[in-house]
Backbone bond lengths (Angstrom), bond angles and torsions (degrees), N, CA, C in turn:
res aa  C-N    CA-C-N  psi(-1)  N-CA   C-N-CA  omega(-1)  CA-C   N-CA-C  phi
1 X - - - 1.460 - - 1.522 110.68 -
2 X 1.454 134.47 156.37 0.996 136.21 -166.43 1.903 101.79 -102.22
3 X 1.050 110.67 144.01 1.488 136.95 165.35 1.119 95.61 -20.21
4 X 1.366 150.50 145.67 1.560 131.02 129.34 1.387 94.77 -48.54
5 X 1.732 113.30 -170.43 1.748 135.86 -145.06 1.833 69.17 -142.65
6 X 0.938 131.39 -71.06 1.253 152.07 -171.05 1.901 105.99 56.27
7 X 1.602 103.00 100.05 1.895 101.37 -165.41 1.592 83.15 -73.28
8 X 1.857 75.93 166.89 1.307 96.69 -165.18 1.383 101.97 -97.87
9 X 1.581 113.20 24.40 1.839 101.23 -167.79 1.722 79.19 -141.37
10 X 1.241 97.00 126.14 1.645 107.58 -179.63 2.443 86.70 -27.57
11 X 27.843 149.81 -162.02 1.066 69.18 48.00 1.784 155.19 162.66
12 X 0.967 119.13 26.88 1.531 137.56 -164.02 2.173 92.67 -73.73
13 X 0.853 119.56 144.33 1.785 146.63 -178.08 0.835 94.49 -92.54
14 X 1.495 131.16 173.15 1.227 152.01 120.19 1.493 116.17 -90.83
15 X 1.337 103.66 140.92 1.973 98.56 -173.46 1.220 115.28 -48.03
16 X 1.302 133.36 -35.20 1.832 121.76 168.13 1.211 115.55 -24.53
17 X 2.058 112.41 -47.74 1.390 118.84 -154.57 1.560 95.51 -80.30
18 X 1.154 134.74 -37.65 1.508 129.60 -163.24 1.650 114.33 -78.51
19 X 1.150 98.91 134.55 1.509 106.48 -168.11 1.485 98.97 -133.30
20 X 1.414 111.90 131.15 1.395 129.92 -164.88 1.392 108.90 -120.92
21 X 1.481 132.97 100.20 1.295 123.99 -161.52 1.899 120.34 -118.83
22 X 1.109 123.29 75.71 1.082 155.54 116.06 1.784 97.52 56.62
23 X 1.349 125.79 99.14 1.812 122.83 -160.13 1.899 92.18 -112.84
24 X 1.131 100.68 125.89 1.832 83.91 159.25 1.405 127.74 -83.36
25 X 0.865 126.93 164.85 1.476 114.83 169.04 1.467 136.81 -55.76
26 X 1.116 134.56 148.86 1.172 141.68 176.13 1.419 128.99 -11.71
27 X 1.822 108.29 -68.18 1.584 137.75 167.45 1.437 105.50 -66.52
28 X 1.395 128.48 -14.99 1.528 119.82 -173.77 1.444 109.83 -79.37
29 X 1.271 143.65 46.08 1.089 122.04 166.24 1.664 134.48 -112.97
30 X 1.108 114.58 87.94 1.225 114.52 -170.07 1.266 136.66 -78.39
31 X 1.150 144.20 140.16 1.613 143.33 142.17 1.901 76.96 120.67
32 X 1.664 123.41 20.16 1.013 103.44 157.01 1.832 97.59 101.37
33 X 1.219 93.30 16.23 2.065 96.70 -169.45 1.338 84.44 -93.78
34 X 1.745 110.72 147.85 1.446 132.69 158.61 1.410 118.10 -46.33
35 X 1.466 119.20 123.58 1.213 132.34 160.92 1.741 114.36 -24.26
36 X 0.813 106.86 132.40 1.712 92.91 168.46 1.756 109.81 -126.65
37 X 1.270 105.38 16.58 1.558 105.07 136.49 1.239 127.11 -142.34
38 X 1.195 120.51 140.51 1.776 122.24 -165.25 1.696 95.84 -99.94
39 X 1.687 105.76 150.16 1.324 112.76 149.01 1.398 119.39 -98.02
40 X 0.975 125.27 128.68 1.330 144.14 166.45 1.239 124.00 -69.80
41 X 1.027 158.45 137.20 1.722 146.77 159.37 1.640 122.82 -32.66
42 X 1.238 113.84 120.41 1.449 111.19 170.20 1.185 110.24 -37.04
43 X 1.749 105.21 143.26 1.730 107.67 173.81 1.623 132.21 81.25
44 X 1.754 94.84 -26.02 1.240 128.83 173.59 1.972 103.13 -12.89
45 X 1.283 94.26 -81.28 1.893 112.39 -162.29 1.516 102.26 90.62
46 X 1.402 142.85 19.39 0.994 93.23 -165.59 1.772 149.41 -69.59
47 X 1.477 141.28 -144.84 0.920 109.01 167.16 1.768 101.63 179.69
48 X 1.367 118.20 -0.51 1.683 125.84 178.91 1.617 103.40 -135.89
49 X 1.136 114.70 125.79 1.178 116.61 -175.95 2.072 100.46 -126.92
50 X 0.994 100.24 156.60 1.623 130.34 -155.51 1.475 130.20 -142.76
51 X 1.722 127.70 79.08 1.593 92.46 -152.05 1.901 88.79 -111.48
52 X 1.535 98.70 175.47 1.718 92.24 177.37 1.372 81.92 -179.62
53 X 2.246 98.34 99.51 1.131 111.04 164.21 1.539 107.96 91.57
54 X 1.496 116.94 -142.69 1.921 106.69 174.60 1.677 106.83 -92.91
55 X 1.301 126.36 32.83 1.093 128.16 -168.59 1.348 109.35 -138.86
56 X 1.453 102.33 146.81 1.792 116.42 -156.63 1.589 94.11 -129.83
57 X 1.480 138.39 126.54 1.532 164.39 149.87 1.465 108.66 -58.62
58 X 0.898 118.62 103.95 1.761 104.48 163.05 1.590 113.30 -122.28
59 X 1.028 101.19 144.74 1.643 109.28 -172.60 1.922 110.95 -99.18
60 X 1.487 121.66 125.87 1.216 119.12 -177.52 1.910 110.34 -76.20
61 X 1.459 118.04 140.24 1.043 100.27 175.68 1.380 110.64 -76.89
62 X 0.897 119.79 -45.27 1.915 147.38 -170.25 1.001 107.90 -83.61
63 X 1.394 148.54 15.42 1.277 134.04 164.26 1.875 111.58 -143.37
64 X 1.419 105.35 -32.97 1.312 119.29 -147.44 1.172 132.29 88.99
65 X 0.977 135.19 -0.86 1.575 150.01 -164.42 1.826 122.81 -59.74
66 X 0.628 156.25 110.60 1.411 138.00 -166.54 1.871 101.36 -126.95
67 X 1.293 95.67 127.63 1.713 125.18 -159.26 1.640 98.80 -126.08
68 X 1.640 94.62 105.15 1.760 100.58 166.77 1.547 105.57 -101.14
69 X 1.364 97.33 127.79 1.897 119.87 169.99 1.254 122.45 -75.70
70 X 1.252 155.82 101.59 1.264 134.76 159.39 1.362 121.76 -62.71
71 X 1.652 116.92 92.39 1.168 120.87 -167.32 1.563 121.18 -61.47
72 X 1.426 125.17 6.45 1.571 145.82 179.63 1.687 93.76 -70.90
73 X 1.485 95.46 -61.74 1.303 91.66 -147.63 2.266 102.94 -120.98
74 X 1.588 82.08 11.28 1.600 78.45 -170.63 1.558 156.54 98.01
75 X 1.698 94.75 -37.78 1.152 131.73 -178.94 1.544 118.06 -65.74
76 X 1.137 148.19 122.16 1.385 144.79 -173.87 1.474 108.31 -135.12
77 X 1.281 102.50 164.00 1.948 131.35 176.67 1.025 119.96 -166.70
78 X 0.903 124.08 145.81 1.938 161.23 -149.16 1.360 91.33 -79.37
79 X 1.384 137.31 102.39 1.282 127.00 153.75 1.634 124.44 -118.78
80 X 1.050 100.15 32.41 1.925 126.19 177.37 1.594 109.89 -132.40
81 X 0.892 125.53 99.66 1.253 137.60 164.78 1.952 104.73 -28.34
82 X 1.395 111.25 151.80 2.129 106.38 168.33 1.151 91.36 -66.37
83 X 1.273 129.63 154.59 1.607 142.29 131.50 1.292 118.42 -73.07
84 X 1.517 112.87 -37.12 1.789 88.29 -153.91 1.401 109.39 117.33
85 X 1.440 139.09 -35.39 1.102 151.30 -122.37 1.488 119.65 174.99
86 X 1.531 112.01 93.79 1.735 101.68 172.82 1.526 125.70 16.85
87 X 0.956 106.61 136.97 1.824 117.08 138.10 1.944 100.30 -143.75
88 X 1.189 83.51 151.72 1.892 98.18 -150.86 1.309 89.81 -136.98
89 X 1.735 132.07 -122.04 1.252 132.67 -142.34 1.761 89.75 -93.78
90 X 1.647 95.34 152.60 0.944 107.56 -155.98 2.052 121.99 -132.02
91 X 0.770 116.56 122.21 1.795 100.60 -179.23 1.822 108.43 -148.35
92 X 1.356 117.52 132.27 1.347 159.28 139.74 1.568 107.06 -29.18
93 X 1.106 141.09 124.74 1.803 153.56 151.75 1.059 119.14 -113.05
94 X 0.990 129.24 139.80 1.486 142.36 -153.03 1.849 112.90 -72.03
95 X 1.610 98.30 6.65 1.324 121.42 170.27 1.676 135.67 -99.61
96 X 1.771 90.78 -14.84 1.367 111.16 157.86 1.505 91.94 90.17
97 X 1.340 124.30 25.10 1.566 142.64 153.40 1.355 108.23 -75.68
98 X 1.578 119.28 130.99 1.120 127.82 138.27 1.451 152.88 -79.59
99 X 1.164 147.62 116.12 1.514 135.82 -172.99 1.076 118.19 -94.12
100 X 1.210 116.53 121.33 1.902 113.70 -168.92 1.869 99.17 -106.31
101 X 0.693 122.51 155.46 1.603 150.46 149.16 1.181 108.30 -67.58
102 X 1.070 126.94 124.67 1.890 115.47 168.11 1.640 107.86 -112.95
103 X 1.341 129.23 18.51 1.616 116.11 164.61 1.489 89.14 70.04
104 X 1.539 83.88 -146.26 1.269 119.73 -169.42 1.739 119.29 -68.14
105 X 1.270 100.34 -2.34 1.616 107.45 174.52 1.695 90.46 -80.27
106 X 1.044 112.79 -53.69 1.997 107.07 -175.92 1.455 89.84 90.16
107 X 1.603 117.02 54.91 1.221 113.77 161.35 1.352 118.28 -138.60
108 X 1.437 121.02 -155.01 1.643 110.58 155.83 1.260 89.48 -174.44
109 X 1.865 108.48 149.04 1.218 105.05 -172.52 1.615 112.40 -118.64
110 X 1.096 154.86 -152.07 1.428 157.72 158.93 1.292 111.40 -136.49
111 X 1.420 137.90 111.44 1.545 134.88 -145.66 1.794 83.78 -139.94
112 X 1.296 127.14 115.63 1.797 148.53 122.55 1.845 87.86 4.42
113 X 1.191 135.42 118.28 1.121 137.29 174.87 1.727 120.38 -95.77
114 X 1.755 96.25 4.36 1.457 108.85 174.05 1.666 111.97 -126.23
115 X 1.107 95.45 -26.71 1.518 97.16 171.51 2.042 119.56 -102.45
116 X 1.145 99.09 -22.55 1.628 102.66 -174.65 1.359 111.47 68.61
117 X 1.663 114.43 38.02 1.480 102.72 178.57 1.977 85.57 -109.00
118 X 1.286 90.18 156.74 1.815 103.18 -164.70 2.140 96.35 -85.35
119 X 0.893 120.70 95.27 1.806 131.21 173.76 1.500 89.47 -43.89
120 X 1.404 125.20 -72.52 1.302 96.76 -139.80 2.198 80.33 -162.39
121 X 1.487 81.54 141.21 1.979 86.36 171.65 1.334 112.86 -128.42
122 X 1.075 109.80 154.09 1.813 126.79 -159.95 1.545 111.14 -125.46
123 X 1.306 129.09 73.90 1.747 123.00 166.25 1.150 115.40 -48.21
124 X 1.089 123.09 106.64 2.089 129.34 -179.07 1.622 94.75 -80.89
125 X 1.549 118.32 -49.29 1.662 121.00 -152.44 1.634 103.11 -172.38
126 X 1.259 91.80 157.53 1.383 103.71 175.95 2.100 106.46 -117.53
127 X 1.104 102.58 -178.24 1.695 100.80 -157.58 1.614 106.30 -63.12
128 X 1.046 115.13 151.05 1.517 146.49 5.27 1.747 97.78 -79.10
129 X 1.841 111.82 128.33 1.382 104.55 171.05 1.065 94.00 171.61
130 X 1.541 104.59 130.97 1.660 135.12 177.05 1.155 111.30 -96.42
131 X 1.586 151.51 73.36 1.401 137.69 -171.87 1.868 91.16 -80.29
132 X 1.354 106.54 111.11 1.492 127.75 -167.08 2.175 126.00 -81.35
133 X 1.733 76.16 -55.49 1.717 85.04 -170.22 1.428 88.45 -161.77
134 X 1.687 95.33 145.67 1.555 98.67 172.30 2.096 106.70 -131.73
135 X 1.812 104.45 165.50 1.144 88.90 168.52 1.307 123.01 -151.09
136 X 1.263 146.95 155.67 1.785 116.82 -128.00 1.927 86.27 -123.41
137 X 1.057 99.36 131.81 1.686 90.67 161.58 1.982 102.69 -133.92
138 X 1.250 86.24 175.04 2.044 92.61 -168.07 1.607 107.78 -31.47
139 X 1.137 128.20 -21.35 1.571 125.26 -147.40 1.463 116.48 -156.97
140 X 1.344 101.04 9.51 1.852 114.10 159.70 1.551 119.35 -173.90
141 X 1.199 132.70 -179.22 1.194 155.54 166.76 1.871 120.75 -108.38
142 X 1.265 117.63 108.12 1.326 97.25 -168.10 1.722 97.37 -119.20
143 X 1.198 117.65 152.02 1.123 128.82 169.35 1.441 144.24 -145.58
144 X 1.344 116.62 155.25 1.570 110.17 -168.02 1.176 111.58 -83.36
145 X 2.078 103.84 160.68 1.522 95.85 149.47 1.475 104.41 -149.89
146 X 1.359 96.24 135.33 1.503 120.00 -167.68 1.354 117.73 -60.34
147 X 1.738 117.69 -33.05 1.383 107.06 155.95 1.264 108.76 -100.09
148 X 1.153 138.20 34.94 1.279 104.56 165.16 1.757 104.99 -154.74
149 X 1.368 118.38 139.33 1.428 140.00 -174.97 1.864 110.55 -36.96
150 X 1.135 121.18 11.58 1.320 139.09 -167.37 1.359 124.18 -117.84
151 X 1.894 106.91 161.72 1.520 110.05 -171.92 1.629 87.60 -129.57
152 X 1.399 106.63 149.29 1.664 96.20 163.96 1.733 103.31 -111.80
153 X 1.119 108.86 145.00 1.860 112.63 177.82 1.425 99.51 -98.36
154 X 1.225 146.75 136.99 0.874 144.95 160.68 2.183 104.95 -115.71
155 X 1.196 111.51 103.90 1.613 112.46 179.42 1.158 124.82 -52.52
156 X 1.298 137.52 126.76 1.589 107.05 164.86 1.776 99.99 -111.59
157 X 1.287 90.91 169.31 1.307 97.21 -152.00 2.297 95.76 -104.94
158 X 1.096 97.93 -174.97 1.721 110.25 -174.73 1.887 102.69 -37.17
159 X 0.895 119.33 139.54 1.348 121.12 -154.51 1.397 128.76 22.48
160 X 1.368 122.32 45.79 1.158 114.24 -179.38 1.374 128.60 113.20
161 X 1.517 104.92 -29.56 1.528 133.09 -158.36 1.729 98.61 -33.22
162 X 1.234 118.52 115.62 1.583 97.32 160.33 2.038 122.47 -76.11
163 X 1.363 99.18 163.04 1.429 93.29 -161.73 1.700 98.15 -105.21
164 X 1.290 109.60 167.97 1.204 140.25 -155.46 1.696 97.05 -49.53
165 X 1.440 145.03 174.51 1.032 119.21 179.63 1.816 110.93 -86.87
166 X 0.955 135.92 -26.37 1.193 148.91 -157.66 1.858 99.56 -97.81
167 X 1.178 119.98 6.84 1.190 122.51 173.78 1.404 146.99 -95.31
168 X 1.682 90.45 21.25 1.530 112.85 -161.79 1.770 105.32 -78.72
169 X 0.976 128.29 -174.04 1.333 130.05 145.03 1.250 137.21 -147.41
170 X 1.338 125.86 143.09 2.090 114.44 -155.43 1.531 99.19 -115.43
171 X 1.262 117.46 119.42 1.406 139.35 -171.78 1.690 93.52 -97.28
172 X 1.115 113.01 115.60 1.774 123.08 163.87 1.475 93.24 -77.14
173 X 1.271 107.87 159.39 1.377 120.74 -161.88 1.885 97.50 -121.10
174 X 0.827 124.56 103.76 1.565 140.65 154.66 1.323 133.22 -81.90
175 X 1.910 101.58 156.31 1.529 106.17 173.60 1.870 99.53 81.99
176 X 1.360 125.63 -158.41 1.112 143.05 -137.25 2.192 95.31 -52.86
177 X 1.620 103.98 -28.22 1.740 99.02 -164.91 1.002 93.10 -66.22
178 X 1.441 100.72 167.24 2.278 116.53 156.61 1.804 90.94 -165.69
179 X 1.927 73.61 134.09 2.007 80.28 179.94 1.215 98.72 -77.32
180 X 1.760 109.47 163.06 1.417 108.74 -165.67 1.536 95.33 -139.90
181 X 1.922 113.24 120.74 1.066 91.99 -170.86 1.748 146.37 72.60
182 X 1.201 114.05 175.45 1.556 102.95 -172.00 1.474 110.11 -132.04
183 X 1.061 105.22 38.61 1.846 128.92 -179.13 2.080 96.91 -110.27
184 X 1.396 93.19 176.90 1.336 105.71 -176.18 1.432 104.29 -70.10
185 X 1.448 120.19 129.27 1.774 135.51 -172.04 1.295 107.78 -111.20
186 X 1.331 111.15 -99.32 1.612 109.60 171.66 1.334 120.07 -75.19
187 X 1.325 148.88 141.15 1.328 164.88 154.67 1.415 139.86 -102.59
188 X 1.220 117.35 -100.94 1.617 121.62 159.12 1.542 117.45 -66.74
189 X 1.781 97.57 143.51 1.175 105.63 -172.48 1.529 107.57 -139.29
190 X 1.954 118.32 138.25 1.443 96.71 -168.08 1.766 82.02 -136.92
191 X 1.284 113.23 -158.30 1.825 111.26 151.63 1.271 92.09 -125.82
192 X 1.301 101.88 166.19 1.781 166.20 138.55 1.784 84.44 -12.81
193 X 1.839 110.26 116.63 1.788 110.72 162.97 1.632 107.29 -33.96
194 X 1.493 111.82 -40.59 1.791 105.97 -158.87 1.294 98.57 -80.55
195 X 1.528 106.96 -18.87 1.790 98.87 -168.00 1.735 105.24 80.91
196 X 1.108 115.62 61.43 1.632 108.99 160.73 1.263 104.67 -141.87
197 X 1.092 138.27 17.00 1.343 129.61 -113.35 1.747 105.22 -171.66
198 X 1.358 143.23 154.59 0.854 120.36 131.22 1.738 114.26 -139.75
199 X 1.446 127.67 -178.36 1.145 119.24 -178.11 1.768 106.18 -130.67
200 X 0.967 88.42 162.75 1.437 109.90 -155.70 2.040 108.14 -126.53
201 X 1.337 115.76 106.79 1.422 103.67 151.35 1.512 135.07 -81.32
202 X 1.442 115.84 128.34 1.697 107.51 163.51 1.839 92.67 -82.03
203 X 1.095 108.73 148.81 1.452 139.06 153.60 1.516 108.74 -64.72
204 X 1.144 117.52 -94.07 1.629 127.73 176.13 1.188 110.27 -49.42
205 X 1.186 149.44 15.80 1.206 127.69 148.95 1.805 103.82 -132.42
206 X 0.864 100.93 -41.86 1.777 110.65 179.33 1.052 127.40 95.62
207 X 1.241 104.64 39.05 1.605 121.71 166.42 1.591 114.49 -121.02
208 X 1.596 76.54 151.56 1.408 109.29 -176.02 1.158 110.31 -80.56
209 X 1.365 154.94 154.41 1.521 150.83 -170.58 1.941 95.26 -155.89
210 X 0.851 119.33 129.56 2.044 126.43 151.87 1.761 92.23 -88.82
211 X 1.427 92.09 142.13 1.497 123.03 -178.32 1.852 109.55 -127.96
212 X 1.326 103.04 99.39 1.146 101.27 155.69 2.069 126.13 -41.88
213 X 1.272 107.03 119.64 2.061 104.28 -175.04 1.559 83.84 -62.25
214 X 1.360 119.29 -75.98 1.590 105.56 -162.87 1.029 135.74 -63.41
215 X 1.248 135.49 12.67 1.602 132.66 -175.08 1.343 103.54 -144.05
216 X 1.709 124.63 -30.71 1.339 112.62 -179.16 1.632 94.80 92.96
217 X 1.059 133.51 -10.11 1.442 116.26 -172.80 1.606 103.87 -92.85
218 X 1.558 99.46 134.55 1.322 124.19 167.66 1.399 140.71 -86.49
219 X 1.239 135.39 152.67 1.722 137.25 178.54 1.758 85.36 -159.20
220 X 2.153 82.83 143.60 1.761 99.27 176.35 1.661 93.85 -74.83
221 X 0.880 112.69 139.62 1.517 144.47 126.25 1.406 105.24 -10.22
222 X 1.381 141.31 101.27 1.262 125.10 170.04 1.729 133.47 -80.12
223 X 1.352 116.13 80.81 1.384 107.01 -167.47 1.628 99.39 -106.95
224 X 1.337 106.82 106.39 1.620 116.12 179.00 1.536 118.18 -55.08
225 X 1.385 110.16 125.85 1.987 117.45 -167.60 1.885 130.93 70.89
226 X 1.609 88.45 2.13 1.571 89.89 -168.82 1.583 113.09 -142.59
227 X 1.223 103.80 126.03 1.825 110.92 179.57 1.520 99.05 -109.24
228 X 1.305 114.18 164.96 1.635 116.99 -178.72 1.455 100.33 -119.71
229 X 0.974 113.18 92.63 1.714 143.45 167.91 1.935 98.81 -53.58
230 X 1.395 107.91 129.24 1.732 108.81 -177.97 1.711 106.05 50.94
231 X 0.991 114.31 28.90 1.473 118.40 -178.24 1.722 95.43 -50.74
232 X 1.537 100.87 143.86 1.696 96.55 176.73 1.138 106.57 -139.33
233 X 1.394 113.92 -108.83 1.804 118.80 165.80 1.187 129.90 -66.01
234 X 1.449 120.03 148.19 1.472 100.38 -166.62 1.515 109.74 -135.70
235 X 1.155 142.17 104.53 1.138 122.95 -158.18 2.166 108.11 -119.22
236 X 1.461 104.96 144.70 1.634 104.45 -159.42 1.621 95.65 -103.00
237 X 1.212 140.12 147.86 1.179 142.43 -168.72 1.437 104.64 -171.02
238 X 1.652 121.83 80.72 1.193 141.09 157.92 1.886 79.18 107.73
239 X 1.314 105.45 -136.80 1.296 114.79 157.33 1.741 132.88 -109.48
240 X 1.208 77.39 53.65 2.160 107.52 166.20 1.554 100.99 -121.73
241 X 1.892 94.81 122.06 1.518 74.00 167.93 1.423 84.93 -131.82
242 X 1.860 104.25 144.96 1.154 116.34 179.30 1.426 129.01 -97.53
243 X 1.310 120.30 110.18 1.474 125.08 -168.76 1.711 124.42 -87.90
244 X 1.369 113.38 85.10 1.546 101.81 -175.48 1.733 115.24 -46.32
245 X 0.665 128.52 155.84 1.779 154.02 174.76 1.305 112.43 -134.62
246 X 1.490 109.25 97.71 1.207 110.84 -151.97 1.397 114.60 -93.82
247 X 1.579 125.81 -38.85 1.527 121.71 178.63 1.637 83.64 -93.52
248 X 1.038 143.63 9.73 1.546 123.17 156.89 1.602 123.74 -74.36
249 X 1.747 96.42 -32.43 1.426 82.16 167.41 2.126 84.11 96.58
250 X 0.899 140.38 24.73 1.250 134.36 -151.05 1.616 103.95 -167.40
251 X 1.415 109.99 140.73 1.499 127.44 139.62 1.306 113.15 -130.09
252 X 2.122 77.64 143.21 1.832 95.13 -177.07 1.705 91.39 -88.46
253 X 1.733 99.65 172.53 1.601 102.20 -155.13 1.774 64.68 -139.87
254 X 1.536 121.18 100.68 1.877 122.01 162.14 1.430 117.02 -100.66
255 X 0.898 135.17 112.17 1.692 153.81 172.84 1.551 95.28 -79.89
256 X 1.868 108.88 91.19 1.542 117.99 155.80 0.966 114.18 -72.11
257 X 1.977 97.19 171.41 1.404 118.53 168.25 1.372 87.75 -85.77
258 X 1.592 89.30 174.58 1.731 105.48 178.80 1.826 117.16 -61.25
259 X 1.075 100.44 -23.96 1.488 106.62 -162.88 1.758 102.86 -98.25
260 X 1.541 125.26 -34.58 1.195 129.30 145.16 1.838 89.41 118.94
261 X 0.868 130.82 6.02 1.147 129.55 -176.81 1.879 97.10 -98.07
262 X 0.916 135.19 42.70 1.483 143.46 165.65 1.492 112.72 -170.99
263 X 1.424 119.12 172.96 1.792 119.81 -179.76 0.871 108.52 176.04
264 X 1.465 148.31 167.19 1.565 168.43 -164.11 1.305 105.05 -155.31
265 X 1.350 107.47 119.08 1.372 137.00 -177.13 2.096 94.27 -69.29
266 X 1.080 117.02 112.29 1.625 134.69 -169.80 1.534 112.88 -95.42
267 X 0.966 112.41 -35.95 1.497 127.65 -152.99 1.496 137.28 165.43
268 X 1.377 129.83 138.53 1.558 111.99 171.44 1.292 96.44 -110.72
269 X 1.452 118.13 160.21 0.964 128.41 162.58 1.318 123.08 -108.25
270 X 1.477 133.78 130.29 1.491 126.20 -162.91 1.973 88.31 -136.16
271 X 1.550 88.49 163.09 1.546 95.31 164.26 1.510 109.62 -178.08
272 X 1.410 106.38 139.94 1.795 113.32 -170.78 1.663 115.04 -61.07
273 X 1.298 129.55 6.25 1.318 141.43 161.74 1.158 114.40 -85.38
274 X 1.634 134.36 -26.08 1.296 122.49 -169.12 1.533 100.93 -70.63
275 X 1.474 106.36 167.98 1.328 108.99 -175.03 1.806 79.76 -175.33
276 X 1.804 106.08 88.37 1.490 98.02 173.35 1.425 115.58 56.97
277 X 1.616 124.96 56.01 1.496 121.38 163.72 1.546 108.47 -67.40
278 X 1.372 112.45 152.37 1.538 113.09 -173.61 2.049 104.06 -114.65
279 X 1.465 95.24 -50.59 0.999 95.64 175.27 1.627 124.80 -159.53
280 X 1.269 147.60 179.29 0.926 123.79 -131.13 2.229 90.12 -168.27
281 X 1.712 89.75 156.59 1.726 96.80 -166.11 1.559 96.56 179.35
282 X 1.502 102.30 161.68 1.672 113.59 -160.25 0.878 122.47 -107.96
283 X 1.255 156.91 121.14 1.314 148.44 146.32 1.815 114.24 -133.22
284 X 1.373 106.36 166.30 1.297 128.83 168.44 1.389 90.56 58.07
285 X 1.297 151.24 13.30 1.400 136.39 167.02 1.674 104.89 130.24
286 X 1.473 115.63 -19.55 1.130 124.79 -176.25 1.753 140.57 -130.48
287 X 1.351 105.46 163.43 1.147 92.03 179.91 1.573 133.84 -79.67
288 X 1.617 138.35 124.57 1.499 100.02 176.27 1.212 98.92 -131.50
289 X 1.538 109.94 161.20 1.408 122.27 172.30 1.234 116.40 -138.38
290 X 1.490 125.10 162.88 1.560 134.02 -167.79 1.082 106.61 -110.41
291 X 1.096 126.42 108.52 1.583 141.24 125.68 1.239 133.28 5.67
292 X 1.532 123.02 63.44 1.519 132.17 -155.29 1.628 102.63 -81.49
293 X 1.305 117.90 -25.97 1.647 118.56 178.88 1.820 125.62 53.08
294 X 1.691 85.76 36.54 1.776 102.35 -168.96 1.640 105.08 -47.21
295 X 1.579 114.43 -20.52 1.741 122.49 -172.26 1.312 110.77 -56.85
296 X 1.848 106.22 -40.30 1.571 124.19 -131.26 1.512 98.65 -115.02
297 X 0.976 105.85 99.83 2.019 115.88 174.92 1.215 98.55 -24.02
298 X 1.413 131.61 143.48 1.118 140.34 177.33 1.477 98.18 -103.22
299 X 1.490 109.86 147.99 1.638 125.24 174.18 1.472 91.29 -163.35
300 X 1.966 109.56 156.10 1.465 135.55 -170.70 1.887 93.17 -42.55
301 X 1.557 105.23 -34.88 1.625 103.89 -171.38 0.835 142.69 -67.62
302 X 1.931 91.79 -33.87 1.858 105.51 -173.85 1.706 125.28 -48.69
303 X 0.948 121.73 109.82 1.333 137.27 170.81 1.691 98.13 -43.05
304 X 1.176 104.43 128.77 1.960 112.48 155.04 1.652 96.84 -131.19
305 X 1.627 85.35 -175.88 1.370 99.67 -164.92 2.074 99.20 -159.39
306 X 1.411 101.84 160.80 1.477 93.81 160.65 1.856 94.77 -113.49
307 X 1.281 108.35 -164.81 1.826 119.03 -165.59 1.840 79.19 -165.48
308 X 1.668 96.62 139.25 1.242 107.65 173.94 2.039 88.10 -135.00
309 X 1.999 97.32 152.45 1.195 94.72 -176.52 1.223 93.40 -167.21
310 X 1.267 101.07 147.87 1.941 119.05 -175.47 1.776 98.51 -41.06
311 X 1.659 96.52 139.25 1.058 125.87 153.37 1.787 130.43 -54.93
312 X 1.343 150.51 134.09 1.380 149.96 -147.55 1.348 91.75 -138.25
């Protein structure tokens, strides 16, 4: 049997199933309650979000930039220098480390989550390559890539230690997957309730797949009547795992088995604030996600935002 991974951070409905959940505005928060919509910086893009504690990570697509929110009170600052180059999916360690995605750089970096100085960077690939979303369990970093049939492992070592840069390793993905096309494939990445396990969204087709860590071999996800169309971020919380749907405007709400190779479609979650959610993460009781606005031409001006909304 395999190790647990064990992370280190805890189709058509019928109208019964759709659940429409109701955001106030921005300025509405009284008696001292969290905003439940953030402004972001003009121009922003963002598109990976990260929370740890009353504080929210967002990753720039278009610049690199990385912007922590204090979701209490709203207020945010730049503590990631631009790159040049994406930062996309995003995750928090109980060390106050960040994990960036680097897109189309085919990298990923590790950024001081109080200072914004960059620890340590990781080259997975050079082009064609989307390094997409990553997701942290006791004893690695794993991550996607959108063009290509692959996982990268990145180890960490006795408390955490990050490893040397050249010490990663790229797991081809076997058995039930097949890349499809030259559009976005794999994306969000969470584990398995037991933790042995992890799962994997394709985008273009909308399935869910469990991925064996050691072998790379794959099986769909069994969720009876329902594929996840724009499938994006995916985040696991007990055994709910929540799947953003991103030009839908939607998250699916799936109630696994323990082992993650089955699920029941629970609920969607919708709300008149989304505008292109990408991906999605917890704090203070709730869910929030950022507002990538893939519809809406981007210019230095465009306004974004994140949207926070009850948990299912």
């Amino acid at each position: 049997m395999n190790r647990p991974l064990r992370t280190t951070l805890g189709g058509a409905l019928t109208a019964a199933m759709l659940v429409t959940i109701a955001v106030a505005p921005a300025q509405a928060h009284p008696a001292g309650r969290p905003p439940t919509v953030l402004a972001l910086p003009d121009g922003f893009q963002p598109e990976g979000i990260a929370t740890a504690g009353r504080y929210a990570y967002f990753g720039s697509r278009a610049t690199g930039a990385i912007q922590r929110v204090d979701l209490v009170t709203g207020r945010g600052t730049t503590i990631g220098a631009a790159t040049g180059t994406p930062s996309l999916g995003l995750k928090v360690d109980p060390r106050g480390r960040l994990f960036v995605s680097g897109g189309t750089a085919g990298d990923a970096r590790v950024l001081d989550t109080r200072t914004g100085e960059v620890l340590a960077r990781y080259q997975f690939a050079t082009a064609p390559t989307f390094v997409n979303d990553v997701v942290l369990t006791r004893d690695a970093a794993y991550f996607t890539d959108s063009n290509r049939p692959v996982l990268y492992r990145l180890p960490l070592g006795r408390d955490g230690a990050l490893p040397p840069a050249d010490a990663f390793t790229t797991i081809t993905l076997t058995g039930a997957y097949e890349q499809v096309g030259t559009g976005v494939n794999l994306n969000g990445i969470a584990t398995t309730p037991d933790g042995r396990a992890l799962i994997v969204v394709q985008s273009t087709t909308g399935t869910l797949y469990r991925v064996d860590p050691a072998t790379g071999a794959s099986t769909v996800v069994d969720v009876p009547g329902h594929t996840f169309t724009n499938g994006d971020g995916l985040l696991l919380l007990g055994r709910t795992l929540y799947v953003v749907q991103n030009r839908l405007n939607q998250v699916a709400v799936v109630r696994l088995n323990h082992t993650g190779t089955a699920g029941t479609l629970t609920s969607i979650i919708t709300d008149p604030t989304f505008d292109v959610p990408t991906t999605v993460a917890k704090s203070l009781g709730r869910l929030y996600l950022p507002n990538a606005r893939f519809t809406t031409p981007p210019t230095p001006t465009t306004p974004y935002t994140a949207v926070a909304v009850r948990t299912h």
